[in-house]
N, C-alpha and C positions, 0 to 999 in steps of 0.2 A: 657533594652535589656534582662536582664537574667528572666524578666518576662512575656516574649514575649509570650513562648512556652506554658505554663500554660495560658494566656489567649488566645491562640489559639485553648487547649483543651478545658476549659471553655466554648468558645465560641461554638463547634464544639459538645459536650455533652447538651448543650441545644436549639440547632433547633428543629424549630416545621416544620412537614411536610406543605411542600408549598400547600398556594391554585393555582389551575389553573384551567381553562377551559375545563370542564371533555365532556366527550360525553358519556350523561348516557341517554340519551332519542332518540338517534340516533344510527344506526348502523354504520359501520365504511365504507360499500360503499355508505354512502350518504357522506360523506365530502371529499371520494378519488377523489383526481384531482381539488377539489375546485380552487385553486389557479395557475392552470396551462390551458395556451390556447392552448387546445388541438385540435388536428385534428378533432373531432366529435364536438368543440364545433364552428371553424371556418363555419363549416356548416351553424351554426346560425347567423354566421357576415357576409359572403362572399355572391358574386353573386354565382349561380347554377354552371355556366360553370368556374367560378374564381376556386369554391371546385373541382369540377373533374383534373382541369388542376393541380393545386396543389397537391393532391390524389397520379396523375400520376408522377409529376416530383419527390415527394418523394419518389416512389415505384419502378422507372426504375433508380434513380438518377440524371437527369436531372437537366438541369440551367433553374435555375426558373427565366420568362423572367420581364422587367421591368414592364410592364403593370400589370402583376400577382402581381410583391410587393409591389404594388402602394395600388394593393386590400388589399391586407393584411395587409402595413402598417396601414391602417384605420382602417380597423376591431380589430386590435390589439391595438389602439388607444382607442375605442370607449370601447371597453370590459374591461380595463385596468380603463379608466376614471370610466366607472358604478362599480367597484370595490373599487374607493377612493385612487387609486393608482395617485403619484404626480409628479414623478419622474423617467426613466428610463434608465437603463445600458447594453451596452454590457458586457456580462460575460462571459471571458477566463480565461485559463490557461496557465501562463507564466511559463516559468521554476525556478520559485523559488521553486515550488512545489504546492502552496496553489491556491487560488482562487484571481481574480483581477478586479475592478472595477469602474467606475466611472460614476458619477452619473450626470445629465443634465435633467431639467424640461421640462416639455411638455408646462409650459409655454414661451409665448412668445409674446411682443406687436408688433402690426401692425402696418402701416404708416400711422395709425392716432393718434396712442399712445394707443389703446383701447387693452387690454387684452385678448389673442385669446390660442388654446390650439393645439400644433403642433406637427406632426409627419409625416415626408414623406417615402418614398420608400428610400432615402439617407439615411436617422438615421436609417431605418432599416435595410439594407443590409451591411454598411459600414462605420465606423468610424474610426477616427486619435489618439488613446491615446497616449500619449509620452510615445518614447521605451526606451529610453537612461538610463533610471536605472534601466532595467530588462537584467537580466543574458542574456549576447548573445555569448558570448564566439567569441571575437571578429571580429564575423559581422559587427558591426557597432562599430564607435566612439562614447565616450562618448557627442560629439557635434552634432552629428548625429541622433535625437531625433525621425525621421518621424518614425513609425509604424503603419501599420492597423490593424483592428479588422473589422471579413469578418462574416458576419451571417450562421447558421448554421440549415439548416431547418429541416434537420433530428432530431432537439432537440426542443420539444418542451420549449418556452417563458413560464417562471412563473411568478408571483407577493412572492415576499423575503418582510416576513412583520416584524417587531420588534417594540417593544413601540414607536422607535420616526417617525414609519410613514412606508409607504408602498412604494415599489420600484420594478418595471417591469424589468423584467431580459431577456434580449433575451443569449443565447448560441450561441460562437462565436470562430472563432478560429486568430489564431495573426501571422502575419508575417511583417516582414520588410520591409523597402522602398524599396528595394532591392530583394524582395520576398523571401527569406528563412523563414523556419518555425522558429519561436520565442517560442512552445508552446507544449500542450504535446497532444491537441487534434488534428492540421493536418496529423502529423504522422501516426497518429491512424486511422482517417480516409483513407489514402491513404494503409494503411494495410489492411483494414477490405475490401477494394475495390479489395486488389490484392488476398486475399482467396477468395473470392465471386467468381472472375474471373476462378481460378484456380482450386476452390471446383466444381464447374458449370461443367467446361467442361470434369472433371474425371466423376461427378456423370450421365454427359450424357451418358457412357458407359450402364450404367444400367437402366437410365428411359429417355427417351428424355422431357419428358414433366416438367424435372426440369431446370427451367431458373433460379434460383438467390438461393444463398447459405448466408444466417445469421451467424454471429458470433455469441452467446449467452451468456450469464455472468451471474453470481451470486457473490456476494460480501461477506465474513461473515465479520465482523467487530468487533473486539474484542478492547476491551478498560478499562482503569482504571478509579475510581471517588475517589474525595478526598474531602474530607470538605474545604472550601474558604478559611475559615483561617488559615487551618494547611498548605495548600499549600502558601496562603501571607508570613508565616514566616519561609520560605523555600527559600532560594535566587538560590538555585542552581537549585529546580524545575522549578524557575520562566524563569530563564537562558539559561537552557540545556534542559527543561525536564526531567530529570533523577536525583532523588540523586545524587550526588558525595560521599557523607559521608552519614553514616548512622548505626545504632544501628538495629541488627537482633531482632525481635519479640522472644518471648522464644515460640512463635505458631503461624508458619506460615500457610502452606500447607502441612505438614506431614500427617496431619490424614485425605487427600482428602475428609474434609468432606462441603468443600464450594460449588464442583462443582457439579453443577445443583439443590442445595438443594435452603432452600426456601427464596426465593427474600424479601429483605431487607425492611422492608414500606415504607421505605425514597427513596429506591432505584426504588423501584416500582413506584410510585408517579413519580418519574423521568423517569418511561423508558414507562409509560400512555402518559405522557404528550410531551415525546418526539414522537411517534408513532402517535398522533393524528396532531404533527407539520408536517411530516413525509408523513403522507396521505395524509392532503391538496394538498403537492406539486408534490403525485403522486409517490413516494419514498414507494415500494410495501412492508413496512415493514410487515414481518410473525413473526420472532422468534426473542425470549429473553430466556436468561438463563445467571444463573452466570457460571465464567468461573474459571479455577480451583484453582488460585490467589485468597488471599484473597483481596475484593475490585477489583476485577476482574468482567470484563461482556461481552456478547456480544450480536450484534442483528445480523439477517441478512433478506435481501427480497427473493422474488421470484426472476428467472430470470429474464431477457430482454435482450432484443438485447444488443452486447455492449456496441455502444457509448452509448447509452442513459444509459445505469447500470455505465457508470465510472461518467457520470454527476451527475447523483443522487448518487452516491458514496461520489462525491466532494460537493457537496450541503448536503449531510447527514452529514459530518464532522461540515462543518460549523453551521448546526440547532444544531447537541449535546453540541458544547459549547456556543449558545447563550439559548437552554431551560439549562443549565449545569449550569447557573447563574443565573434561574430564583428558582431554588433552593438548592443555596448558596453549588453548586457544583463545581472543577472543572475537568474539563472530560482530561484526559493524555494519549497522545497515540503514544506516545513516545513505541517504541517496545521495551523497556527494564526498564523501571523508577525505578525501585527498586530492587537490587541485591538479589540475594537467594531465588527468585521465580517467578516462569512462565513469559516469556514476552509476546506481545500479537503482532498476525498479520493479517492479510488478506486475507484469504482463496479467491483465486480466481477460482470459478466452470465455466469450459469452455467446450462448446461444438460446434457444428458447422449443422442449420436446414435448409433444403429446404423449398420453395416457396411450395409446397408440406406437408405442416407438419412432414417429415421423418426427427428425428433424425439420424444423417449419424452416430453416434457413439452408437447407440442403434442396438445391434443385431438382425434381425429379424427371420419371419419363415419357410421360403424358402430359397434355394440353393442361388437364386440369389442375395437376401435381405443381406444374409450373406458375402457374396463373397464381397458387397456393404459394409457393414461393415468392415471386414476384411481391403479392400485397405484403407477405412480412418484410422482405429485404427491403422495400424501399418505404415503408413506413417506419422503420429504423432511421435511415436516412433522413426522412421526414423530419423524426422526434430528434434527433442530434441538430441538425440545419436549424430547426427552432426554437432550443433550446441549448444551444453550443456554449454561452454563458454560463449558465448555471455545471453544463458537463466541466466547462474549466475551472471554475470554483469548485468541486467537487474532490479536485487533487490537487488544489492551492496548498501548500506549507511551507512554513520558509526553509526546511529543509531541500525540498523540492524544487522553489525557486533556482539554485545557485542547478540542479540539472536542468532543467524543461531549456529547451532550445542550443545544449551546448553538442558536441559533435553525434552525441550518442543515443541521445534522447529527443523527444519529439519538440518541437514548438510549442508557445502559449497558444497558438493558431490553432483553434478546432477544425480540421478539417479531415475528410474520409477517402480511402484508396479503397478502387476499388479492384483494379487491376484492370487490361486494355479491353481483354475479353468481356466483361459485365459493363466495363463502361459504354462500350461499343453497341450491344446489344440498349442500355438505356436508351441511347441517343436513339435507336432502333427503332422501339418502344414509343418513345415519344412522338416521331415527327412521322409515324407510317398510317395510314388513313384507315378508319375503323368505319364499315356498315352500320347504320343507325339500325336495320332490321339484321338481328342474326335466328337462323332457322332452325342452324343444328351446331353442335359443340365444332364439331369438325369445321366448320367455317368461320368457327372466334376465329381462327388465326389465320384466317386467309386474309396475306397480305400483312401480316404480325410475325415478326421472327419467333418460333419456341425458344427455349432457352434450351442448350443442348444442352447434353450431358457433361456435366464439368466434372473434373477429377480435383480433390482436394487442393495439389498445387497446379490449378492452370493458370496460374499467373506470377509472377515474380513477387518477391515480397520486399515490402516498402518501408526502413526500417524510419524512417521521417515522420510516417504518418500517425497522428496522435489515436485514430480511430481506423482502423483497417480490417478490410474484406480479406478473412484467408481459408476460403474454400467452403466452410460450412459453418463458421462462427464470427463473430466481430472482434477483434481483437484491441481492447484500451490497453495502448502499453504507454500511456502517459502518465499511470496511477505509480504514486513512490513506493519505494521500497520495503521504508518504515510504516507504512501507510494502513490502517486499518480498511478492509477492501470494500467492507458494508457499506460508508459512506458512498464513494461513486458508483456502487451497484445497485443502490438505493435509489439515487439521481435515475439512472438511466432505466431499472426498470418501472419507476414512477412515470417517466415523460414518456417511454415506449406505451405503457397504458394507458394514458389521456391521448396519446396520437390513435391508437387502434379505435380508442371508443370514438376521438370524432370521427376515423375515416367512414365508420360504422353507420353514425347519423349522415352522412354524407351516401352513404353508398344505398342505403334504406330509403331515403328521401327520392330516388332515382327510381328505385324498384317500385316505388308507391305511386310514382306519375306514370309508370307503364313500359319502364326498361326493362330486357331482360337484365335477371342476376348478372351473368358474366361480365356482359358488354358495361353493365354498371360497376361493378368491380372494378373492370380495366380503363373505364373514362377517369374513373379516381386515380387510379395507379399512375398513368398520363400525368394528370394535372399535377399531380406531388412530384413525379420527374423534375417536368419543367419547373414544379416552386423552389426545390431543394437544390439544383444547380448548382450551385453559386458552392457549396460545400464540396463538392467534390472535386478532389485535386490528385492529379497520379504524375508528379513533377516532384522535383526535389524540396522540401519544408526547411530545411537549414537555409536556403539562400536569401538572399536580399531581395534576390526579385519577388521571390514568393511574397515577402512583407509586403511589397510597394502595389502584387496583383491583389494578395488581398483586401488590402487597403480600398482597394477599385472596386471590388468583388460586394463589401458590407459587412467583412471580418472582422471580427475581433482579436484585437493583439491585446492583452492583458496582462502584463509582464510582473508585474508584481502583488502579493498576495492580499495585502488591503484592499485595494481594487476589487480585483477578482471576488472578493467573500461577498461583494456590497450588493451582487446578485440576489443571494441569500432572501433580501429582506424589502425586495422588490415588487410591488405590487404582484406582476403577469406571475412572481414564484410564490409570493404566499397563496395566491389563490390558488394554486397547482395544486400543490403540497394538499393546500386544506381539503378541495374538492375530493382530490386521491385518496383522503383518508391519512395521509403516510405524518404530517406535523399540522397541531395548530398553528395559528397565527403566532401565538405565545413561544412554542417550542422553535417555529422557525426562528424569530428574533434572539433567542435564549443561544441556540447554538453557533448564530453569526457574532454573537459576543465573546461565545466560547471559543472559537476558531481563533478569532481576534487576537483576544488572551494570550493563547498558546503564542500564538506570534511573535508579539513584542516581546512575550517573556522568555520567548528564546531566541531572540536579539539582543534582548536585557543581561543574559547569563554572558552569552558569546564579549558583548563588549566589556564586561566586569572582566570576565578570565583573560583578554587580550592587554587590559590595562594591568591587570596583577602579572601576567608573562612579562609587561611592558618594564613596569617597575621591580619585579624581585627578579628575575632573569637575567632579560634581554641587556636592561640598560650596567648591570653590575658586571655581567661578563663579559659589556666592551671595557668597562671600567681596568677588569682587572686584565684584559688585553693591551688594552695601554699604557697600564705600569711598567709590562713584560717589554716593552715595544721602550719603552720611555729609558728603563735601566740598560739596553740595549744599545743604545744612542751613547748615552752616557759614556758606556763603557768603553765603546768607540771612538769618542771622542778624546775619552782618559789615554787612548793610545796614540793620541797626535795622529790623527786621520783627519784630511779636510772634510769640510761638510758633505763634498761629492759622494764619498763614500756611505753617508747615509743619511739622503736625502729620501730614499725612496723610504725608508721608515718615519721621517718626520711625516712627508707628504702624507701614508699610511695615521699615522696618532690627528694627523689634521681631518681625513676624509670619515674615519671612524666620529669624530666628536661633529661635523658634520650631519652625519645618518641620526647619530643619536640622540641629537638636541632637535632635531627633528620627528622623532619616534615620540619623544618625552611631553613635546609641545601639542602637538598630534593628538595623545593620549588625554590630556588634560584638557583640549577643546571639546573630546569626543565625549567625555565626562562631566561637561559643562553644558553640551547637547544632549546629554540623558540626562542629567535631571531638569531641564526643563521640560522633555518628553513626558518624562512624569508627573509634572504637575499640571500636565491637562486632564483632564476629567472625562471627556469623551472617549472612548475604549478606538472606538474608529480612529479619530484623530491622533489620539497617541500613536496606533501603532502604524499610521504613515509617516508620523512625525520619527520615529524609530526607524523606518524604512527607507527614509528620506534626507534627513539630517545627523541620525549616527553614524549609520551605514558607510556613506563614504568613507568615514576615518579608515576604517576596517583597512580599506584597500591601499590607503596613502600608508598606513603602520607596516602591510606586508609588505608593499612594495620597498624601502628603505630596511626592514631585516633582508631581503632578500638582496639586496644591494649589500651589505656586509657579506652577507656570505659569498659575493661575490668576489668583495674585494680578497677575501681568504683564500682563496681558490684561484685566483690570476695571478698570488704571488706565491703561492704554494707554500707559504712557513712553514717550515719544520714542526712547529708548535700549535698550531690552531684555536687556540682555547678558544676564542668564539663558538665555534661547532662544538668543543667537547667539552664545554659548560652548557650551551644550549643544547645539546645532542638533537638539532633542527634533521640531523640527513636521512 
């Protein structure tokens, strides 16, 4: 054991960069979409009238009828087999978090016994995986297994290829026998349907000829890599994700000189070879750069619609850590894994496009383009300002906990930047006196600032702010790393759609007593100014003061993850939820149990592996330091040396058994607070009880290993066995 750590560096200091499959004689749109059966390629497998109907029912939303999936199951059949693929899966997302699948051949023998290769309109609209051991938060009994998996046509079917073979992925989403959603993509869906609905009929006011409103996403994805072996001889990596223990670098990120400088060859060779996995499956990867951490990275694509950016979001996770192995990496994206510097997350860029190509959140040149601007941008604001709770329970995890609010990442504080220029113009906006008769368009704004033409960055960007204006989109870069993205884009485009529909009756109600349209439009837009206030902050989010103004303000600081879920199951959000269409009442309580869960059960893991580091580790390899220390003395003494001579090593065998009987005692109280966490019954209550009262230890256990390795390290012994038993550095 005490040699682990040495040949993990060993190992980890003599990699050679991997070979892989370079694309050095191709450009990189000849391999985009390779592996994914896409819309333009069904063209070439379907009948004429098959493609149009299909075209239509995914462009209006429509239920794609049996005859139509009959077509397609075949074409997807056929193109699937000339690809070498042998095998195929519904691919959803269950609320563990991760991705879920299971696998079933296309072969299949006939009633003559002869070998035939099968796929109907039933395997591909509809499948039964057992639900009974995915999180339902008690939906279902554990004896209670039915679950379907429903196909998802808006997503395009890829080919997921890896050394032991190729495998057809259709996208799908899961609900119970019972039909409640099991997952994290119907929700999402049922949200993206009710902005589309709600964006549609606001934006009629200003063009009629816009029928259907887009969600839009961009994903940045920021992530760690570690050498395979240094993370093998890492139990608490392998465990938690995250350190528990650990030895600070004497240079971390002080000298900011990792971020964006120049990319690693090891790492690069990594982030080639992931980009080319990347494209095949149509995953619109643009940018890489190091991120400010040392061993820090991130990529991120182009937009897309939504749903289809959180699928390749969840498909991108899973390719980094299977190329992440193909050169003897392993990729961490745990939003915090290593104390004392930057953790990493998810920048989610949201915007909202008409059928039309108009960005609704891009200012434009005219009075009325603006005014069209204006209601989306600030009823955003709206829907954040009165629903700020629920947006922070949305990217609660106790992962996430240990970053939200530390140097790099935003605050528990929901609040919005919007930059000096848009703020300046609200304030504008607001307080500038509005004609009760207007005669002609040209006189809305007499005496109303337009909004000029803004350029993408005219305004600094705010790296504090949980919610931020940057140019044409909103940017949540409070959502984690590990994070599935559908959750808070869920939140957000459900409360963006109950805000459009009241401004709607709001703004209707006006036009019906005898306002004109505009000037009714913009008395709303006014009035939501002044109510949402209070959220908008373009000051620094890390400081103190900010806690204490928004304190004054009507903010919420919600620091810890129990709290935060308790949104969830709140009167003002179940009705939301319900009204929206997006969860019942049932399904919203289901999944605040489920969050829950997850919680303490990975607070539960964490302090089990802290205590087994504590006892088979920590405490044996001070043990066997102070043998070392103790025969040391001895033998010192055996040579008629007065005690002066080695004092400083008893002092050392005294301060060691000090930390340790400290570490040990620590360990044992904290094990004494988890299992009475456990024996409470309430899911809530446990897991503040875990958050509350185990917690602590955590940080009194680091703090005294970290105290050892101090002591190591101020007298510099020759021998160190503490570190090179613990291999903590």
């Amino acid at each position: 054991m005490s040699n682990l750590r040495f040949k993990a560096v060993e190992a980890a200091g003599s990699r050679q960069i991997a070979q892989f499959e370079k694309v050095e004689t191709k450009k990189a749109t000849d391999i985009y979409g390779k592996n994914v059966f896409s819309v333009n390629k069904m063209k070439d497998y379907l009948p004429k009238n098959s493609y149009k109907e299909l075209v239509a029912s995914i462009e209006e939303g429509q239920i794609i009828s049996r005859d139509l999936a009959e077509h397609i199951s075949q074409a997807m059949k056929t193109w699937a087999l000339n690809h070498g693929v042998s095998h195929y899966t519904h691919w959803f997302q269950p609320l563990t978090g991760s991705t879920a699948e299971k696998h079933d051949a296309f072969f299949e023998p006939d009633e003559n016994g002869e070998a035939i290769e099968k796929f109907t309109a039933d395997a591909l609209v509809q499948q039964e995986p057992d639900a009974s051991s995915f999180p339902n938060g008690g939906i279902r009994n554990t004896f209670e297994a039915r679950g379907y998996t429903a196909w998802d046509p808006s997503s395009p079917a890829f080919i997921y290829e890896t050394g032991a073979g190729k495998t057809l992925c259709i996208p799908t989403v899961f609900v119970s026998y019972t039909g409640e959603s099991l997952d994290y993509k119907a929700p999402l869906l049922k949200a993206i349907n009710a902005v589309d609905k709600a964006a549609t009929e606001v934006a009629q006011y200003f063009d009629k000829s816009i029928t259907k409103v887009n969600a839009s996403l961009g994903i940045e994805q920021e992530y760690f890599l570690v050498d395979l072996s240094l993370y093998n001889a890492r139990p608490d990596l392998q465990l938690t994700g995250r350190t528990l223990f650990g030895h600070m670098s004497a240079k971390g990120q002080q000298l900011e000189d990792h971020y964006f400088g120049a990319i690693p060859e090891r790492v690069l060779a990594y982030m080639v070879d992931l980009e080319n996995e990347a494209l095949k499956l149509g995953i619109p990867l643009k940018t890489r750069h190091n991120e400010v951490a040392p061993s820090q990275f991130e990529c991120a694509p182009m937009y897309e619609e939504i749903n289809l950016a959180i699928d390749h979001n969840q498909l991108l996770m899973n390719v980094m850590e299977q190329v992440a192995l193909r050169h003897n990496f392993k990729v961490l994206l745990h939003e915090k894994p290593y104390s004392g510097v930057n953790g990493s997350g998810k920048h989610n860029n949201w915007s909202l496009i008409t059928n039309t190509g108009v960005n609704l959140l891009s200012p434009g040149k005219t009075p009325k383009n603006n005014l069209m601007f204006l209601t989306f941008f600030v009823n955003t604001i709206k829907a954040v300002f009165e629903n700020a709770d629920l947006m922070r329970a949305s990217i609660a995890s106790a992962s996430n906990d240990h970053r939200l609010g530390a140097n790099e990442a935003p605050p528990a504080i929901i609040s919005i930047f919007l930059g000096s220029q848009l703020d300046e113009l609200l304030e504008e906006v607001e307080s500038a006196r509005v004609a009760k008769k207007v005669k002609a368009e040209a006189n809305l704004w007499h005496g109303i600032p337009k909004v000029p033409e803004l350029k993408l960055d005219n305004t600094d960007r705010n790296r504090t702010s949980p919610f931020a204006f940057t140019g044409n989109k909103f940017e949540f870069r409070a959502v984690g790393s590990s994070a599935n993205s559908a959750l808070p884009m869920t939140v957000l485009n459900a409360i963006v759609a109950a805000q459009l529909n009241e401004f709607k009756i709001e703004v209707d109600k006006q036009i019906k007593k005898g306002t004109k349209k505009d000037l009714a439009i913009l008395n709303v837009v006014r009035k939501y100014i002044k109510d949402s206030k209070a959220i908008r902050f373009e000051g620094n989010g890390y400081s103190e003061e900010w806690e204490k103004e928004a304190e004054a303000r009507g903010l919420s600081n919600i620091k810890s993850t129990p709290k935060a879920l308790d949104v969830y199951v709140k009167e003002e959000s179940l009705a939301l939820f319900e009204a929206m269409g997006i969860y019942t009442r049932r399904e919203s309580e289901a999944r605040h149990e489920i969050l829950l869960e997850n919680f303490y059960k990975k607070l539960q893991i964490e302090a089990r592996v802290i205590e087994e580091m504590v006892n088979n580790q920590i405490a044996p390899a001070c043990f066997i330091y102070q043998n070392e220390l103790i025969e040391n003395v001895k033998g010192l003494k055996d040579l008629g040396l007065a005690q002066a001579a080695f004092s400083s090593q008893l002092n050392f065998v005294e301060r060691i058994s000090t930390h340790v009987n400290t570490i040990l005692e620590q360990a044992e109280a904290m094990r004494q607070e988890r299992k009475k966490a456990n024996q409470i019954e309430d899911i809530r209550e446990r897991s503040i009880a875990y958050d509350e009262s185990v917690k602590p230890y955590f940080d009194v256990i680091r703090y005294h290993v970290n105290k050892l390795e101090k002591i190591v390290d101020d007298k510099k012994w020759p021998l160190p066995k503490l570190r090179e038993i613990l291999f903590l550095s």
